[in-house]
C-alpha positions as CSV (number, residue, x, y, z in Angstrom):
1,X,24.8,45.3,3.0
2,X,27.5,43.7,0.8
3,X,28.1,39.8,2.0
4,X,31.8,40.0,2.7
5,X,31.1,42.0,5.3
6,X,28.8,40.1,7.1
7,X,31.5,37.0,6.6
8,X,34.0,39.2,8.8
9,X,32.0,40.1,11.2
10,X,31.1,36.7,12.1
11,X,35.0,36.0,11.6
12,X,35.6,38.4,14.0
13,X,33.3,37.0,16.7
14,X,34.4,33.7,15.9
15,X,38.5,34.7,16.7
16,X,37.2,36.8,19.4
17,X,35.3,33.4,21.1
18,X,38.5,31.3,20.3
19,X,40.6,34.3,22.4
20,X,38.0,34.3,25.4
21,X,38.1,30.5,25.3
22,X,42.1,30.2,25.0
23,X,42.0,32.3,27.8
24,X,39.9,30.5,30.0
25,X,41.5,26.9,29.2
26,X,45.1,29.0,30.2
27,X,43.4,30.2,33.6
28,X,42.0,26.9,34.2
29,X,45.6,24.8,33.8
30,X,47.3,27.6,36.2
31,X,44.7,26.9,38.8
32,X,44.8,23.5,38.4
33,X,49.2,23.8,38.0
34,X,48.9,25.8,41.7
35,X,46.6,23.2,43.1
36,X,49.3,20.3,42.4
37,X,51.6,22.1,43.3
38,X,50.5,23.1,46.8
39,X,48.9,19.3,47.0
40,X,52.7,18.9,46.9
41,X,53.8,21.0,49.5
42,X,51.1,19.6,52.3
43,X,52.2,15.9,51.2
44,X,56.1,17.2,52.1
45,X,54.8,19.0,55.0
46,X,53.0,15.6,56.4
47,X,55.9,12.9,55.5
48,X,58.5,15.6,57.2
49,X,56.4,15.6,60.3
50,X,56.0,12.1,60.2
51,X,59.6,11.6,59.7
52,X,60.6,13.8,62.5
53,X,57.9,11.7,64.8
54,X,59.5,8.5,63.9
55,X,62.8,9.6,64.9
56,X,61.6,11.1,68.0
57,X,60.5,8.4,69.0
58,X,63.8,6.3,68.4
59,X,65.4,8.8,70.6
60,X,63.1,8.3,73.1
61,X,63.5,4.6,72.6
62,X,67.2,4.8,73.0
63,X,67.6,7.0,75.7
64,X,64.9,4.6,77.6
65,X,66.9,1.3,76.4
66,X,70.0,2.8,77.6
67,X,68.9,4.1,81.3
């Protein structure tokens, strides 16, 4: 078996390695991308309920402060 060819076939399986373990590294940063991302959306969701308590509760403030 000449020697090159045992060079490329290790050159081979080391590009295919890098590929599998780009591809992994990608997959990992878009899950952890979507998990920010819907962390995001619950934090909105909370300080918009929060927000809509607070002013409920000013209405209900004013409404008894003006009976």
């Amino acid at each position: 078996m000449p020697l090159h060819t045992s060079l490329g076939d290790r050159a081979r399986l080391c590009l295919k390695k890098r590929k599998v373990i780009a591809t992994i590294i990608i997959i990992i940063t878009i899950i952890i991308i979507t998990i920010i991302i819907i962390t995001i959306i619950i934090i909105t969701i909370i300080i918009t309920i929060i927000i809509i308590f607070i002013i409920t509760i000013f209405i209900i403030i004013i409404i008894f402060i003006s009976t």
